[in-house]
N, C-alpha and C positions, 0 to 999 in steps of 0.2 A: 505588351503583345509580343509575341513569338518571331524571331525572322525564322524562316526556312527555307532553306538553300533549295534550288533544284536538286539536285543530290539524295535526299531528305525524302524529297518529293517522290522521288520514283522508287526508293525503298518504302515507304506506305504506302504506295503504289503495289508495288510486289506483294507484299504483306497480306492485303484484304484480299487480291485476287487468290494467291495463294490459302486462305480461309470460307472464301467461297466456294473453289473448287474441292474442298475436301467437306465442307456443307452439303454440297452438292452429293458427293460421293457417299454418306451418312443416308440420304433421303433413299436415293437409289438402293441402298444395301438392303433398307427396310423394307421399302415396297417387295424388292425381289425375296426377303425372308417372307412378308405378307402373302404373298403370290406362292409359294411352296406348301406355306401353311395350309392356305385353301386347297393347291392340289391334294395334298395327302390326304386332306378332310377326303374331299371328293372320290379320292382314293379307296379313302376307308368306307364309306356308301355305297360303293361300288359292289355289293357283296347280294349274296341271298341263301336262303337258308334253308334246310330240308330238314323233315323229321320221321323218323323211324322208327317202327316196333317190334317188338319179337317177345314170344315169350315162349315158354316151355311148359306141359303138364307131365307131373310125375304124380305118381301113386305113393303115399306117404308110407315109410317105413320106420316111423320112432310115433309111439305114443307116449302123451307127458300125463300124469296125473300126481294131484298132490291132496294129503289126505293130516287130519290133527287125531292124536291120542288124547283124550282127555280125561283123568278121572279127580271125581272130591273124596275127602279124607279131612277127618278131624285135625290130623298133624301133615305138615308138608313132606317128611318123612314116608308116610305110611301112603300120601295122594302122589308122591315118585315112583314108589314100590309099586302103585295098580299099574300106572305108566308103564315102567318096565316089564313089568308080565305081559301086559296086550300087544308091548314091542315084540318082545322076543318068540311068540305066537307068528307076528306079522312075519317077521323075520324068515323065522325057517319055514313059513307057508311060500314064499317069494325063494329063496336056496330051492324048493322042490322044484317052483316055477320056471327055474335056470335063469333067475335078472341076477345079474351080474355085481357084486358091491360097487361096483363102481357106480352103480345105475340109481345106486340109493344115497340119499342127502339128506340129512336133516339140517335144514333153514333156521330151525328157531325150536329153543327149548326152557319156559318156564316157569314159576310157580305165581299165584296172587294168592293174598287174603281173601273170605268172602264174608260180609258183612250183611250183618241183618239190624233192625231198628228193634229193641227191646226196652223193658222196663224193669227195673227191681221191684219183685213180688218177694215183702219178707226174706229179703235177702237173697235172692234168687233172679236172675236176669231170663225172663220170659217174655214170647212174642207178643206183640201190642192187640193182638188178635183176641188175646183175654182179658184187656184192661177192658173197665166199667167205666174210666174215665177218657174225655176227648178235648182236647187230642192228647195224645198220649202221652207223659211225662218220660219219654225214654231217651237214647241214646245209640249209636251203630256200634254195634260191640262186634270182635271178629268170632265166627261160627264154626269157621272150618278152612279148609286151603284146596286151593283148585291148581292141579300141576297139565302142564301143556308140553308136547311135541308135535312140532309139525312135519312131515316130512314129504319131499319131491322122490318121483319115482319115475323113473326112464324104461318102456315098454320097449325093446324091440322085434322083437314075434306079434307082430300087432293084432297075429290074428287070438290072439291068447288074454286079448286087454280087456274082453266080458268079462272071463272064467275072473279072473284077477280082482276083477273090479267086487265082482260077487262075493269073492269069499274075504275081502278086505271088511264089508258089510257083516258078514259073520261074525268079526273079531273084535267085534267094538269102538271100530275106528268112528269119525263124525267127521264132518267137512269134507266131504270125498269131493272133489271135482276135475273136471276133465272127461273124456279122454283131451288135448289137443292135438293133432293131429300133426306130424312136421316131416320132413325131407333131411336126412342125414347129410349127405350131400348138396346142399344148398349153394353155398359160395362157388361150386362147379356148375351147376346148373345156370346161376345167373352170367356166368361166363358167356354162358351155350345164347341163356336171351339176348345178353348184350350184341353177340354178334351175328345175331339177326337181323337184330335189331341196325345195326350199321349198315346191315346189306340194303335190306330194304330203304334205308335214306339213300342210300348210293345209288339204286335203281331208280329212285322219283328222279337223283339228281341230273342221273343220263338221261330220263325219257323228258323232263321237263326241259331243260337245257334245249335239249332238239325242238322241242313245240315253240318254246321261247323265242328259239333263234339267237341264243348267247354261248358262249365259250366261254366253259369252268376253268380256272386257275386253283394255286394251289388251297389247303385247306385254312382258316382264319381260325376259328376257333371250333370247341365241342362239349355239348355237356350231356348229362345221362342222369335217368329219373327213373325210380322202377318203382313199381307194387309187388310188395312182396306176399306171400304168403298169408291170407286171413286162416286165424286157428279157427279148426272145426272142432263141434264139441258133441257129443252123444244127450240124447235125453237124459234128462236125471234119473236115477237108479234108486231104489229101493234098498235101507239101510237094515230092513226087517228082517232077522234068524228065517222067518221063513222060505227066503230065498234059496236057500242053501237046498233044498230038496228039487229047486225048479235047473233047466238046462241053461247054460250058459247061454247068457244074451250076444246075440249078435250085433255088435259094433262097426256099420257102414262107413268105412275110412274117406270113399268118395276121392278127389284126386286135388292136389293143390297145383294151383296156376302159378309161376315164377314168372316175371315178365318185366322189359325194360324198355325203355324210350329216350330217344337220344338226337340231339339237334346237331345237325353238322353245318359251317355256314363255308364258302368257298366263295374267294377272290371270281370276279367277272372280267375276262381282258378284252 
């Protein structure tokens, strides 16, 4: 067993008191970290939130239409060549029109096989249409080639997108669709909604405020939601040479809505 001096004594003595008080000092630091944390929680709750709309109608000034050339041809050669002729037709009907090259695109341009089910008659690959027998002992043999151009077409004289639309129908085009309808200036215009869209959150934020009986501090956060633009499209058009002797159709543009929504939230002191 141990002797221990008084000496001894009052240095372990110091020691634990000295480890308590700083135990002690660790618990204290906590709580008051704990005690922060919550205010700032509470802090951050402290808030409320407005929202606001705005939008803008403009009259659309660009029509989009996009239209395919298509023709078949024994060789892929010869089913290019029809292609190119109905192009160069669309071509300078559009130069008279004043659309601009730049206004014109072609997306996608190109050729397939086209295959039919046949049969050897005496040496001769004819359609199953004439065998005696069923089902028919034949095979897809290729018949001919089917060559493609599609192309986008940017309208800006929009009031000119019947007359256009009509004599593209003349030319042998297929797949015509559109008009769509659009705003040149769009990214400006949703400038114009957004910040009506802030105004109007900033009006609820003052008249509410007052009803509420609280005092806004500064801004917390903000976000912004819009609907843009649905395309408008014209009734289908008539692909018929007849047309060509009737007046240009009248295409009702109607006006496109740009429009944004946006949440503001602000500190409550």
């Amino acid at each position: 067993m141990f002797n221990i001096t008084p000496e001894q004594k009052i240095k372990i003595y110091r020691g634990l008191r000295i480890a308590g008080i700083v135990l002690l000092v660790l618990i204290v630091l906590d709580c008051l970290a704990e005690s922060r944390g919550d205010r700032y929680d509470n802090k951050q709750e402290n808030s409320i939130t407005f929202s606001g709309h705005g939008e803008i109608a403009a009259i659309p000034d660009i029509a989009n239409i996009s239209f395919t050339i298509k023709k078949e041809a024994s060789t892929v050669k010869v089913a290019q060549e029809g292609v190119a002729l109905v192009e160069k037709k669309v071509l300078d009907m559009l130069k008279l029109n004043n659309i601009a090259d730049k206004d014109i695109k072609t997306v996608s341009a190109s050729f397939n096989p086209k295959y039919e089910y046949r049969y050897d008659l005496n040496g001769k690959m004819v359609p199953c249409a004439l065998s005696s027998v069923y089902p028919c002992p034949g095979k897809n043999v290729v018949v001919g080639y089917e060559a493609y151009e599609s192309i986008n077409l940017k309208i800006r004289n929009t009031d000119d997108t019947g007359k256009i639309m009509q004599e593209l129908g003349t030319l042998g085009v297929s797949d015509l669709n559109g008009p769509n309808f659009t705003v040149d200036n769009e990214d400006g215009l949703k400038v114009l909604a957004r910040k009506k869209a802030i105004e109007d959150a900033k009006e609820k934020a003052k008249s509410l405020s007052k009803d509420l009986g609280i005092h806004l501090g500064k801004i917390t956060s903000f976000s912004e939601s819009g609907n843009y633009p649905v395309p408008m499209y014209a009734k289908g058009m008539s692909l018929d040479s007849s047309i060509s002797a009737a007046a240009p159709a009248v295409v009702p543009k109607g006006e496109n809505i740009i429009s944004s929504d946006v949440s503001i939230t602000y500190e409550i002191r």
